[in-house]
N, C-alpha and C positions, 0 to 999 in steps of 0.2 A: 558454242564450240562443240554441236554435238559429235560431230565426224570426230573431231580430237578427244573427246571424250570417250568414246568409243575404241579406237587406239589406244589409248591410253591404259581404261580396263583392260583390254587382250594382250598388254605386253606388261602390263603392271607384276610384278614380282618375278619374272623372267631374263630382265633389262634394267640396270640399272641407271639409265639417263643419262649414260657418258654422251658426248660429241659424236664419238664413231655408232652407237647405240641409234642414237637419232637419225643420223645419216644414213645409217642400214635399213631403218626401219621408213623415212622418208623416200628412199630409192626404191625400197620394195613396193611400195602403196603405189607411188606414181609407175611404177615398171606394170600393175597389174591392174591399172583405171585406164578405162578408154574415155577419150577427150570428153564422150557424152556424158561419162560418170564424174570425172571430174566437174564438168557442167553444171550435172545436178547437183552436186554436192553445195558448189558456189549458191547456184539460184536457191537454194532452200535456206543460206545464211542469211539471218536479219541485220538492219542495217550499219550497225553497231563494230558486226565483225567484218562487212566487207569493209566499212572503212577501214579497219585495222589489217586487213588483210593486203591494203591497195595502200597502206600507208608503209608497212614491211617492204612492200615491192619496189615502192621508190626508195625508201631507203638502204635497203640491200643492193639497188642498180645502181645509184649515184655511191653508196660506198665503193665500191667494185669499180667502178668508171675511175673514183679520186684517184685508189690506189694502183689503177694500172696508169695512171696519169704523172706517177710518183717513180715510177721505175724508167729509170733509165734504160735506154737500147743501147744495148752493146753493139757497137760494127764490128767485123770481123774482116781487118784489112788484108788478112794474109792470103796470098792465092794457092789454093791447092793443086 
């Protein structure tokens, strides 16, 4: 996990790890990597973490799929 590791020293006593902390700092990295950086970053993880990294992704998408699976649609019969 070097990339995270890396992150991590740069914002280490700055940020406290909240939810919105991660999310700012996740939007930010991806707002300023080009596809190729992000690329590189993948191809230079050994095996280990891309599986962990392709194991989050289906798990984070079939969560996300269940729960939009789970909400009901409201219709809106009224005409305006």
């Amino acid at each position: 996990m070097k990339f995270v590791d890396e992150l991590f020293e740069l914002y280490r006593g700055r940020l406290q790890g909240t939810e919105d902390d991660l999310d700012m700092i996740t939007l930010t990295v991806l707002g300023e990597m080009s596809e190729t950086d992000i690329m590189s970053v993948i191809g230079e993880m050994p095996k280990d973490e891309l599986a962990w990294l392709f194991r989050v992704y289906l798990y984070e998408g079939l969560k996300e799929k269940f729960n939009q699976d789970q909400i009901p649609v409201k219709h809106n019969r009224r005409l305006h």
